[in-house]
C-alpha positions in Angstrom: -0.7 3.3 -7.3 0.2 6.8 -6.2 -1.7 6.7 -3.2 -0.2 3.7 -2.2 3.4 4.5 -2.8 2.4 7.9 -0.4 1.3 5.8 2.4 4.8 3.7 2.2 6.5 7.6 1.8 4.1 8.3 5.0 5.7 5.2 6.8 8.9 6.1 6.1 8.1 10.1 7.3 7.1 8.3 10.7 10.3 5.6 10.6 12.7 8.2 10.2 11.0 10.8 12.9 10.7 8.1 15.4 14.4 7.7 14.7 16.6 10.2 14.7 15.9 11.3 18.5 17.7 7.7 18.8 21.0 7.8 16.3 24.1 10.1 16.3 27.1 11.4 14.5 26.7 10.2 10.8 23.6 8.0 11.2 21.8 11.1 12.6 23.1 13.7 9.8 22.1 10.9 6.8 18.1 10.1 8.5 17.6 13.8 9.1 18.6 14.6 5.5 16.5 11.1 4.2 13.5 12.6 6.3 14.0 16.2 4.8 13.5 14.0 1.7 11.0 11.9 2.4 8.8 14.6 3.4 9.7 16.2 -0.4 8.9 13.0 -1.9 5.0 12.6 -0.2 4.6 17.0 -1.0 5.3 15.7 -4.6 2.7 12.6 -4.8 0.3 14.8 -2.9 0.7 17.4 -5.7 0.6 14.5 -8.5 -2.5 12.9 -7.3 -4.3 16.1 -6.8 -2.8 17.5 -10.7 -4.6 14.0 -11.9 -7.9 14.7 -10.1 -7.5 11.9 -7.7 -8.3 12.2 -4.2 -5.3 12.3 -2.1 -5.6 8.7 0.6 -5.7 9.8 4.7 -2.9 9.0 7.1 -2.9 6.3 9.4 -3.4 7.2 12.5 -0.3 5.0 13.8 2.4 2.6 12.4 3.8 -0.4 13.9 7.3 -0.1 13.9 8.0 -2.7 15.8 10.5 -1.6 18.8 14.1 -2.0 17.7 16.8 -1.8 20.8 20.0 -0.5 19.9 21.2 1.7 16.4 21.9 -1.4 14.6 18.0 -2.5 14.8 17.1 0.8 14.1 19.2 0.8 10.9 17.5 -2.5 9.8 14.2 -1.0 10.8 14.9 2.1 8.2 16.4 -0.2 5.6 13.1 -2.4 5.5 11.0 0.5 5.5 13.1 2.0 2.4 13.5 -1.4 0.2 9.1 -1.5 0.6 9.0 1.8 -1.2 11.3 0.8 -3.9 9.9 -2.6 -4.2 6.4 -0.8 -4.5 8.1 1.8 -6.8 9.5 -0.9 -9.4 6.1 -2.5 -9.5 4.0 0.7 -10.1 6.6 2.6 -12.4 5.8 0.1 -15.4 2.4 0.7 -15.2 2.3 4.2 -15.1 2.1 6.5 -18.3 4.7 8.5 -19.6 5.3 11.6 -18.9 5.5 13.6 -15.6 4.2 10.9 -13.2 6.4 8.1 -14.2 9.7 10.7 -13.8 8.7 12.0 -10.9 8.0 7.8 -9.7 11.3 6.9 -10.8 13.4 9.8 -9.8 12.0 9.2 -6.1 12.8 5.2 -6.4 16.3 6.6 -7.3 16.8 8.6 -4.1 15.3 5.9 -1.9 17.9 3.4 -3.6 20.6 5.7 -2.7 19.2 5.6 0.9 18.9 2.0 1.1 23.4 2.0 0.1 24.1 4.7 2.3 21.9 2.7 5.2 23.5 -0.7 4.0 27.1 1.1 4.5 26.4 2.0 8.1 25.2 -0.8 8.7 28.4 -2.7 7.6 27.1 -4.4 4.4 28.0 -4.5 1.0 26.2 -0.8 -0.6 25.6 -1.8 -3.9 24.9 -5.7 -3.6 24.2 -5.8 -7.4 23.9 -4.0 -10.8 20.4 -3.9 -10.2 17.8 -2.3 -7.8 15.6 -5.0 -7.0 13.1 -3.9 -3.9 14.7 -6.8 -2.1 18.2 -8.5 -1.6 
C-alpha cells in the first residue's frame, strides 16, 4: 500500500513541477508550496517503507500528464492528480495498523484534501463540496 500511495505522491512531484513554470500570481505561490509538500510527503513514505523493512518501489521513468492548454486545464490536471492520492489514501488507511504508519497515512490525506479546496477555489468551485472527503466528487 505504501509503495503505491508513493508512486501517486511521485505523480503528483512531476504534476506540480511540470506546472508551475506555466501558472502565476496565487496559483503559482499555492503549487510551489503543494510541491514543497509533496516532496515531504514521498521523504516520509520512503522513510516508512524502509523503517518496515520493505523495499522502497523505483520511479517511473515518465508520466502521462496529458497536455492541458491554458491555467484552467492545468488546475483540473493538479486537482485529478490530488483526489487519486486521497482516493488511494482512504482505501489504504483502514487497512493499515495502528500506530505511526496509519498517522503519518492520514495526516498526509489531510494536507492533500486541503490541496484539492484550495485548487477547487481557484478554480471557481465550491472548496468544501461536502462534510466528507471522499477521493472523488
Amino acid at each position: 500500500m505504501l509503495n503505491g500511495v508513493l508512486a501517486l505522491e511521485r505523480r503528483a512531484i512531476a504534476a506540480y513541477t511540470a506546472a508551475i513554470p506555466l501558472l502565476e500570481g496565487h496559483n503559482r505561490r499555492a503549487a510551489t508550496e503543494f510541491l514543497r509538500q509533496e516532496l515531504l510527503h514521498a521523504g516520509r513514505l520512503i522513510a516508512l517503507i524502509t523503517a518496515t523493512g520493505g523495499p522502497v518501489a523505483p520511479r517511473a521513468l515518465s508520466y502521462n500528464l496529458g497536455e492541458p492548454k491554458d491555467t484552467r486545464q492545468i488546475l483540473l490536471l493538479l486537482h485529478e492528480v490530488e483526489q487519486a492520492q486521497i482516493a488511494a489514501y482512504l482505501d489504504g488507511v483502514q487497512r493499515l495498523s495502528p500506530g505511526q504508519i496509519r498517522a503519518a497515512a492520514g495526516s498526509i490525506l489531510a494536507d492533500d484534501a486541503q490541496h484539492v479546496s484550495v485548487l477547487r477555489a481557484a478554480l471557481g468551485m465550491q472548496p468544501v463540496p461536502s462534510a466528507f472527503v471522499s477521493g472523488g466528487e
